[in-house]
C-alpha positions as CSV (number, residue, x, y, z in Angstrom):
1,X,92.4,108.7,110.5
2,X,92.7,109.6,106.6
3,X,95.3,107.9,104.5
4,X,95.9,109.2,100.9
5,X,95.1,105.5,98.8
6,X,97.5,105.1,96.0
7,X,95.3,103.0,93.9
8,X,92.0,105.3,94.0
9,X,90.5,105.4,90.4
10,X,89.9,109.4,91.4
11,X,91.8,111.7,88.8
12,X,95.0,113.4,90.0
13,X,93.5,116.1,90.3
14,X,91.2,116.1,93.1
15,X,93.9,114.5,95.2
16,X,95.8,118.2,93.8
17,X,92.6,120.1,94.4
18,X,92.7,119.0,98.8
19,X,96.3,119.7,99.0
20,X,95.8,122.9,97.5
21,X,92.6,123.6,99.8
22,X,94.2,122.1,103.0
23,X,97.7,124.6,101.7
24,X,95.0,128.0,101.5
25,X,93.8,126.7,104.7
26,X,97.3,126.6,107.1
27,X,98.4,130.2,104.8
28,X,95.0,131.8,106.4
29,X,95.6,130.2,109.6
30,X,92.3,128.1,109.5
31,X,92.6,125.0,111.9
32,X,91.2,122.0,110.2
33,X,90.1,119.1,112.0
34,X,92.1,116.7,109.8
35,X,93.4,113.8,111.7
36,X,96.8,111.9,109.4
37,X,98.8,108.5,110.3
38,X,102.2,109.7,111.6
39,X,103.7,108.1,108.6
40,X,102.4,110.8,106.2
41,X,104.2,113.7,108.4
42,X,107.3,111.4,108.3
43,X,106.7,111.2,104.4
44,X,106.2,114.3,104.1
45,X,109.8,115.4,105.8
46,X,111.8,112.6,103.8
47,X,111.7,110.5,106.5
48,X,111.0,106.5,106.2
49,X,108.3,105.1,108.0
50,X,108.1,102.3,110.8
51,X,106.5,99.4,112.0
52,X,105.5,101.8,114.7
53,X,103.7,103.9,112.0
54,X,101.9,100.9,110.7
55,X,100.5,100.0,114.1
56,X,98.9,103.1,114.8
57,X,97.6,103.4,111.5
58,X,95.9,100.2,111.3
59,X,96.7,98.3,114.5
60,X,94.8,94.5,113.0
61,X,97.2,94.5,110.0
62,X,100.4,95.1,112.5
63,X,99.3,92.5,114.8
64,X,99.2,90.0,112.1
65,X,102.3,91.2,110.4
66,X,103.9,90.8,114.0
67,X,102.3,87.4,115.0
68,X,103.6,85.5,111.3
69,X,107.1,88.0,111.8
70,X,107.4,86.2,115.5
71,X,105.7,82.6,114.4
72,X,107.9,79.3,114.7
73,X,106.4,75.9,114.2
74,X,107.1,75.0,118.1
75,X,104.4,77.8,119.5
76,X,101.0,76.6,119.1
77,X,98.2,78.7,118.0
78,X,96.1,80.1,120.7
């Protein structure tokens, strides 16, 4: 899956240049093989994005969030 990073040191303008070549693409109905994290769709609408999001885009990091999120001192650690 392809996530757009935020703190690339890539100019603005190549991030520019693939929307603009992935807009051309869906006007001339070309199918790209582009697979995105359902948060960026939900991004893209205005929508906010879950903990649901997170854990299909990278499923380690949402484990962990979910393991310290459900931790109390009385479970011991497997």
């Amino acid at each position: 899956m392809y996530y757009i990073n935020g703190l690339s040191h890539e100019p603005n303008i190549n991030f520019e240049l693939i929307g603009i070549l992935m807009g051309l693409a869906i006007y001339n109905n070309i199918i790209l093989d582009v697979s995105f994290p359902q948060a960026i769709y939900k991004l893209l609408l205005f929508e906010e994005p879950n903990f649901d999001d997170l854990r299909e885009w990278q499923p380690e990091i949402a484990q962990s969030l979910e393991f310290i999120l459900n931790y109390n001192e009385e479970t011991p650690l497997e």
